[in-house]
Every structure is written in structure tokens, then in C-alpha cells.
N, C-alpha and C positions, 0 to 999 in steps of 0.2 A: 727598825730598819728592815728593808726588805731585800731580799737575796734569792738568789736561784742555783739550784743542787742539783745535780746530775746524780739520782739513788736507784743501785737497783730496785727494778719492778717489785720481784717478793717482799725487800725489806720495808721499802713502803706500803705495800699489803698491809702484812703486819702489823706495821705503827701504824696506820689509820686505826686496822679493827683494835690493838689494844686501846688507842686512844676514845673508842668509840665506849667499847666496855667500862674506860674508867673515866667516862664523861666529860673528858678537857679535850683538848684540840690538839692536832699534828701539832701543831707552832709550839706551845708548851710544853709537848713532848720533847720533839728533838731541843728544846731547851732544856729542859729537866739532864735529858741522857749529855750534851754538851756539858752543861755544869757539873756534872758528876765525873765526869772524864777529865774536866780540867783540873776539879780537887785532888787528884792523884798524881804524885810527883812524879813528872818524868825520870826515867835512869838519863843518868847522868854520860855526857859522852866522854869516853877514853876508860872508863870503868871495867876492872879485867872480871873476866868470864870464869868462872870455875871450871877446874880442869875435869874432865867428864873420866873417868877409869877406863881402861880398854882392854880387854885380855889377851897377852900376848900368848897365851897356849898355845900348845897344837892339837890337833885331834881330827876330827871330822866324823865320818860315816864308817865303818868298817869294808874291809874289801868283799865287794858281790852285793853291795847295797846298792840301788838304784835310788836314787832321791825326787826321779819324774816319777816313779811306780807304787801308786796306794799299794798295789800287792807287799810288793816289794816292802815298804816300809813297815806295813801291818805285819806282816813274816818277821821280821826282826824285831818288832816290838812284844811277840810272843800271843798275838792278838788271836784270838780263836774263834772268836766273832765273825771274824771277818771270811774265813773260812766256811764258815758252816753260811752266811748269809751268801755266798756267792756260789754255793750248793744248788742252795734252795732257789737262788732264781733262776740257774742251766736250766733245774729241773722245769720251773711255770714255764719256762722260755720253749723248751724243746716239746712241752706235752701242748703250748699253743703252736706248733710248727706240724705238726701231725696232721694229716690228714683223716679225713670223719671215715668211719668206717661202716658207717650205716649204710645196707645196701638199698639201693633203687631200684623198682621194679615195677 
């Protein structure tokens, strides 16, 4: 029987060149993937859902933390890294801001 599918562009990419690599045709492809989808039972409708946990604590950030501020977080997290990296590039920064001191003459 023949039928007309409205599929994304990429997914049909795809199953062309797989179908190409494994020498059978789109047709029997998306048969293949149809048949194998229908062997798997659908869930069943009205079928309850497992209750998910949810932590009702409290907590959060401590006060003087900023949660938009890499500084900020890295400073609380006791990060020394982060410190000495943002050293090091004031320094490349400000020693490329200098102007040449070679004289002209």
C-alpha cells in the first residue's frame, strides 16, 4: 500500500543513508522501525504514575552569596583557582593595555 508521510528533513537524511549502508530500502526501513514499535505494549491509559519525592527542607545560599556571581560562588566554595586565574589574566590584560615604550627617533 502506498502512503505519504510528512518527516523531518534530518530524520529522513538519516534513514535514507542508514538504509543505504545496510543495503535495503527506506520502505523496509521504516517498516522494520514500525514493526518494532508496535511489538512494544503500549502503557496503558488511567495507569497511576509513581509519586516522584520532593524535598521539603529549607535551605538555600547563605547570606552575602550571590548566586548570578562566579566570583561569588567560587569565594564560598573555598575555590583558590579561581582566585589566582583571575590574577593572572588582570595581569596579561593590563601588561597588553600599556603602551610600547620604545622610543622613536
Amino acid at each position: 500500500m502506498k502512503t505519504t508521510l510528512d518527516l523531518d528533513d534530518s530524520l529522513l537524511a538519516q534513514a535514507k543513508a542508514q538504509a543505504m549502508r545496510e543495503r535495503t530500502t527506506l520502505t523496509r526501513l521504516v517498516e522494520e522501525g514500525l514493526r518494532l514499535r508496535m511489538r512494544k505494549p503500549a502503557p496503558e491509559l488511567g495507569t497511576k504514575r509513581p509519586v516522584l519525592p520532593v524535598s521539603r527542607g529549607t535551605g538555600g545560599l547563605r547570606r552575602g552569596i550571590d548566586p548570578t556571581s562566579n566570583r561569588s560562588l567560587f569565594e564560598a566554595a573555598g575555590d583558590q583557582r579561581h582566585d589566582e586565574d583571575a590574577a593572572s589574566t588582570s595581569k596579561s590584560r593590563s601588561s597588553a593595555m600599556r603602551p610600547s615604550r620604545r622610543a622613536t627617533r
